[in-house]
C-alpha positions in Angstrom: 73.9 72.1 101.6 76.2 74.9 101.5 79.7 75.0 99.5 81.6 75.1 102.7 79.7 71.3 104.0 80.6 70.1 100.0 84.2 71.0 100.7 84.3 69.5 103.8 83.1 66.2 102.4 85.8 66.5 99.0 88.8 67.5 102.3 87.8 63.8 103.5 87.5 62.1 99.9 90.5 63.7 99.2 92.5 61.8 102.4 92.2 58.6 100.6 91.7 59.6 96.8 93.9 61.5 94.6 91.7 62.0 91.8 88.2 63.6 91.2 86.0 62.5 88.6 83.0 64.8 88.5 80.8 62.3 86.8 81.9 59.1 88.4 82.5 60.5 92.0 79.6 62.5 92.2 77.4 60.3 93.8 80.3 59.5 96.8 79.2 63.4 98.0 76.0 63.8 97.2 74.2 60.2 98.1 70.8 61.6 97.4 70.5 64.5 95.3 66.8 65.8 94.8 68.5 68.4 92.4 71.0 67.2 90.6 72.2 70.4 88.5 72.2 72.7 91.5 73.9 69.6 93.5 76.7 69.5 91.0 76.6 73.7 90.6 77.8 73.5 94.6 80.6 70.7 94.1 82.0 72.4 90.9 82.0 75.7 93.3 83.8 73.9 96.2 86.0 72.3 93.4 86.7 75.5 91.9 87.3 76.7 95.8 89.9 74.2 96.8 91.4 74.8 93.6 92.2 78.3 94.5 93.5 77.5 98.0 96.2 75.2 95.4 95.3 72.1 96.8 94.4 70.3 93.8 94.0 71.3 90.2 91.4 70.5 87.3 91.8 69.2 84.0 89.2 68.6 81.4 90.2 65.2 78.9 87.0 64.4 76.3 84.7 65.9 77.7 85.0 64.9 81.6 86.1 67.1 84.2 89.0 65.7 86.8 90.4 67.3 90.0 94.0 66.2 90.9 95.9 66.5 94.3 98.6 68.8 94.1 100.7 67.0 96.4 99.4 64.4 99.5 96.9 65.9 101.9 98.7 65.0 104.8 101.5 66.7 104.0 100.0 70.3 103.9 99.9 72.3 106.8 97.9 75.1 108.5 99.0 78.0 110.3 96.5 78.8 113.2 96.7 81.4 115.9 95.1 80.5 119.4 95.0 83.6 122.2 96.1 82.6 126.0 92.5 81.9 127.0 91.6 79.7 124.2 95.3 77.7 124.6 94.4 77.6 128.6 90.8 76.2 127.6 92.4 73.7 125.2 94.8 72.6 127.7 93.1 72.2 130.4 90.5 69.8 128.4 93.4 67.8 127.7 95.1 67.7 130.8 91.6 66.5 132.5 91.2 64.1 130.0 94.8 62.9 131.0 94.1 62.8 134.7 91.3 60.5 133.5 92.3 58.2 131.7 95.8 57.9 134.0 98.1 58.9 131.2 100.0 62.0 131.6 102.5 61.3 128.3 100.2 64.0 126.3 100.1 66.9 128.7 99.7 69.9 127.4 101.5 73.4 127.9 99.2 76.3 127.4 102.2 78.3 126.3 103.4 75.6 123.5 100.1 74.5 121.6 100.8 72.5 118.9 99.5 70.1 116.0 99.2 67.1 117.9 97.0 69.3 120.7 94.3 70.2 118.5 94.2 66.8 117.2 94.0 65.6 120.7 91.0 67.6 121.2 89.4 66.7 118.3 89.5 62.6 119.4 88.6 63.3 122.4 85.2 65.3 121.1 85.1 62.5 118.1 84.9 60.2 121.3 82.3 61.9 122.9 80.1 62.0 120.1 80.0 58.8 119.8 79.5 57.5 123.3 76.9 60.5 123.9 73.7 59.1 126.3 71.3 61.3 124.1 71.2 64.0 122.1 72.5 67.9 123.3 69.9 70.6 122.6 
């Protein structure tokens, strides 16, 4: 497992904790660990990681190590850029998917992408994963 995966996995903790116990929680990452220093080495990194991006911050009380939400999760925003051909590809996914379902309230505009697109996109692929006939090579 690399840092990055860890961080993903503290990101969706983190939607429904606001605390971090690194002894009690560590087990809700890493459900099997075969090594547990090296597992812990990576979630004190990805700690130490989102730390530094100031979305939570760590505090050591006797002897145990917590990481504390700086604020709710879903209030912080990203900035992302997206060129003309990846907003036309984005779209046009979604304006398919529309036409498909026969519910044209979420239509997209390639030249106004916004927050609610991408996460449009992203149920729509969640969706697909998990009515997928078989594997994709």
């Amino acid at each position: 497992m690399t840092i990055l995966e860890v961080g993903v996995k503290l990101y969706e903790w983190f939607e429904s904790n606001d605390s971090f116990d690194v002894d009690k929680n560590f087990k809700n990452i890493f459900l099997i660990s075969e090594d547990e220093d090296l597992d812990k080495a990576l979630l004190n990194a990805s700690l130490r990681k989102i730390e530094s991006q100031n979305v939570i911050s760590g505090s050591h009380v006797n002897g145990r190590s917590f990481y504390l939400l700086n604020r709710p999760i879903d209030s912080m925003d990203q900035s992302v850029n997206v060129d003309y051909p990846t907003a036309i590809k984005i779209a046009t996914v979604i304006n398919n998917f529309c036409d498909d379902i026969d519910d044209h309230k979420d239509v997209v505009d390639p030249a106004e992408i916004k927050s609610k697109d991408i996460l449009h996109l992203a149920l729509i692929l969640e969706a697909w994963q998990k009515n997928k006939p078989h594997k994709v090579d």
